[in-house]
GUZAFI-441196 format. One record per residue: x, y negated, z of N, C-alpha, C, O in turn; residue in one letter. Coordinates in steps of 0.1 Angstrom, whole numbers, plus 2048, in hexadecimal, padded with zeros to 3 digits. Layout:
N
XYZXYZXYZXYZA;...
This chain:
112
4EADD2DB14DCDD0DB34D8DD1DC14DEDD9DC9X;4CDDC8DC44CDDC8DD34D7DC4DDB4E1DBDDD7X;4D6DCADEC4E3DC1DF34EFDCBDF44F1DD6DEFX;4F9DBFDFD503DC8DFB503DCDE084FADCBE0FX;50FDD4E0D516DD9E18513DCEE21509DCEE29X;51EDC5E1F521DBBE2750FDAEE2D50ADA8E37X;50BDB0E214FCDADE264F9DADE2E4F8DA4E36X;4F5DBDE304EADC8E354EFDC6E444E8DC2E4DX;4FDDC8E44505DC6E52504DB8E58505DB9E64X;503DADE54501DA4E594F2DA0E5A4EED97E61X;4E9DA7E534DCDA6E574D5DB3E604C9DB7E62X;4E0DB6E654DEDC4E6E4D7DD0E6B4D4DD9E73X;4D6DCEE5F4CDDD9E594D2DE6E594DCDE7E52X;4CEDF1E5F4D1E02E5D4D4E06E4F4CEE00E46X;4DCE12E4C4DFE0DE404E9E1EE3D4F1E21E46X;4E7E27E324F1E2EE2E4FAE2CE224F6E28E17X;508E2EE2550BE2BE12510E37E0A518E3EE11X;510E39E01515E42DF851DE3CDEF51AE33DE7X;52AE43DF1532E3CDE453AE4EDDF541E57DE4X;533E4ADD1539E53DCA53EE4CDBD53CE40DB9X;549E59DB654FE54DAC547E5EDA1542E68DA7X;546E5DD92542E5DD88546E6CD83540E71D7AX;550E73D89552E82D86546E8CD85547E95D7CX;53CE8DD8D530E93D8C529E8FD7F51EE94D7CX;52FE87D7852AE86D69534E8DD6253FE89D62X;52FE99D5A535E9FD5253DE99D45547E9ED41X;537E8AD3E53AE82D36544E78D3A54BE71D33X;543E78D4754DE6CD5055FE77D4D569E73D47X;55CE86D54563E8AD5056EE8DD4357AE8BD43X;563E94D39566E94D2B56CE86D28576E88D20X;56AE7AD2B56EE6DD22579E65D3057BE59D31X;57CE6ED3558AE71D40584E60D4B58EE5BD4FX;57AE5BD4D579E50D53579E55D61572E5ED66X;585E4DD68585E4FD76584E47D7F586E4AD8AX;580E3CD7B580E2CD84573E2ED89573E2FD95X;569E2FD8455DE2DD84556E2ED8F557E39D95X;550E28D92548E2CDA5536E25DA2533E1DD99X;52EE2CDAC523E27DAD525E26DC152EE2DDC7X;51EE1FDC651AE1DDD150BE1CDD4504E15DCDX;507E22DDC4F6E22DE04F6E1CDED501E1DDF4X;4EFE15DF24EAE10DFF4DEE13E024D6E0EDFAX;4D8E1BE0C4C9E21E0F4C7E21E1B4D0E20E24X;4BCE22E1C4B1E1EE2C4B5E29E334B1E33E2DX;4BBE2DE3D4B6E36E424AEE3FE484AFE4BE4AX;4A0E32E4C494E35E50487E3BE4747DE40E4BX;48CE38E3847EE37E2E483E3AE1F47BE3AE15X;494E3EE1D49AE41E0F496E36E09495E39DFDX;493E27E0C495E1EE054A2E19DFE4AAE18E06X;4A7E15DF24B6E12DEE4B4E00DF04ABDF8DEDX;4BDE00DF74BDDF1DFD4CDDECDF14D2DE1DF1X;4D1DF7DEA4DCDEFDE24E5DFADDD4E8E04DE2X;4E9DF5DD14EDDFFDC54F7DF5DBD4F2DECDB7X;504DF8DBD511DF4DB7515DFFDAE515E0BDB2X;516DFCDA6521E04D9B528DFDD90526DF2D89X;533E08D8F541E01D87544E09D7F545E14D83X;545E05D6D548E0ED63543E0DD5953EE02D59X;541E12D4D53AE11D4052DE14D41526E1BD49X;52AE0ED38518E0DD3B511E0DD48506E11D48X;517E07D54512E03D60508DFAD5F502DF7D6AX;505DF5D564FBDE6D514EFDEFD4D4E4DEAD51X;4F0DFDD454E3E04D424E1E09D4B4D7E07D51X;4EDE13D504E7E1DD5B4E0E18D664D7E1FD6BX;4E1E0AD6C4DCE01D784CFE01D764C8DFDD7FX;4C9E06D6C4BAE05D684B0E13D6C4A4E15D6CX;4BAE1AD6E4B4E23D744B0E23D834A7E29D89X;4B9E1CD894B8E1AD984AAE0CD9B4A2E0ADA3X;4AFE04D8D4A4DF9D8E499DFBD90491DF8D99X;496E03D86486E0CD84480E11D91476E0DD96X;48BE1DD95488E1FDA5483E15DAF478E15DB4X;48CE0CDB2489E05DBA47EDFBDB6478DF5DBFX;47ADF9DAA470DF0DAA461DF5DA9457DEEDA6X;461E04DAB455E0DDA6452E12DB5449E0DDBCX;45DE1DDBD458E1EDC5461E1CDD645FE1ADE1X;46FE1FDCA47CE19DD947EE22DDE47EE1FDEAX;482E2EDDD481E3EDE348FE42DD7490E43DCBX;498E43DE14A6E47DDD4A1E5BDD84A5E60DCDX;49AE60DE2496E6CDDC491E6CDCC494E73DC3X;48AE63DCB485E65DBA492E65DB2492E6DDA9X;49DE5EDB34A6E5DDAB4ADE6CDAD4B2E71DA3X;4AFE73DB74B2E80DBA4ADE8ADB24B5E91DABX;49DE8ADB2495E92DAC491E8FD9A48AE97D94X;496E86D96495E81D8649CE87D7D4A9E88D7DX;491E8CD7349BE94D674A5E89D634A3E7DD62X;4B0E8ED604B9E86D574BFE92D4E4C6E9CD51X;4B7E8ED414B5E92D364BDE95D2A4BDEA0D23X;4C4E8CD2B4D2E88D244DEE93D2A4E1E90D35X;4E4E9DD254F0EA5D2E4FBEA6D234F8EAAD18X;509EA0D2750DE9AD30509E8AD2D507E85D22X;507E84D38505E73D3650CE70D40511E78D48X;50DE61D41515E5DD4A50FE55D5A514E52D65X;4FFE55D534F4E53D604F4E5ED6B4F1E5CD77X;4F8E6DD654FAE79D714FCE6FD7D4F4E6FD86X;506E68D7F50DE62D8C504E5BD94505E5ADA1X;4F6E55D8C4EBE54D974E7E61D9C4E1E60DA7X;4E7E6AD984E1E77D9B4E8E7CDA74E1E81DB0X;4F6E7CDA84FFE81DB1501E77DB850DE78DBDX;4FCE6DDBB4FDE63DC44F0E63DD04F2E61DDCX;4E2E64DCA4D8E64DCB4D9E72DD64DAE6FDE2X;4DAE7DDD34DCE8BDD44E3E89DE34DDE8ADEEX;4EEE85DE24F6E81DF04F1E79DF94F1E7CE05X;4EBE6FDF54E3E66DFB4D5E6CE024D4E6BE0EX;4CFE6FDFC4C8E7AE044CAE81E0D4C3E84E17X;4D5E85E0B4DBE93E144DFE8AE234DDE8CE2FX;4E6E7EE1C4E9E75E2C4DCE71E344DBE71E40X;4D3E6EE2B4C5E67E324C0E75E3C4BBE71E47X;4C1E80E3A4B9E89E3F4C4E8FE4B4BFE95E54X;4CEE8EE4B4DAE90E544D7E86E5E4D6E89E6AX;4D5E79E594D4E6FE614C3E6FE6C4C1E6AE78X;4BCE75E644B0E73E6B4ADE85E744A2E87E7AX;4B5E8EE754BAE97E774C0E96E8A4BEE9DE94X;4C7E89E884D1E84E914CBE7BE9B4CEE79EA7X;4C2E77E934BAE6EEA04AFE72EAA4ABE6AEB2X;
């Protein structure tokens, strides 16, 4: 969803990425899945998600949670701050992606 890496970089755009794997989901664990990755791409300037890849089961539903975000208000924090309801599910991995992603945006504006 959204752009990619290679985009952003050719459109010069500022840009953080987060690539995490699917372990911070308890259920990813339990059902031994270890391939699985999500990737975040975010603004550095505004926590906008400029792009969101992920690989794995139910990556077709979970993407809807990032969709929502981005089409409501675009603030990688909200996805940080959102109950997820469901424990263990396998959406956690936006949670711990989101979480990280934050933590870079504010490092980053920290730095400047």
């Amino acid at each position: 969803m959204g752009l990619t890496e290679q985009a952003l970089i050719d459109r010069g755009v500022p840009y953080i990425s987060v690539f995490q794997d699917w372990l911070a989901s308890a259920q990813a664990m339990a059902k031994r899945i270890d391939y699985s990755r999500i990737k975040l791409l975010v603004s550095p300037e505004d926590y906008r998600i400029l792009g969101c890849h992920l690989l794995g089961p139910e990556a077709d539903t979970i993407i809807h949670r990032v969709i929502s975000v981005m089409r409501l208000r675009n603030d990688v924090r909200e996805l940080a701050e959102m109950v997820y309801i469901h424990h263990p599910a396998l959406n956690e991995c936006v949670l711990a992606a989101a979480v990280k992603a934050v933590g870079k945006v504010r490092a980053y504006k920290s730095e400047s």
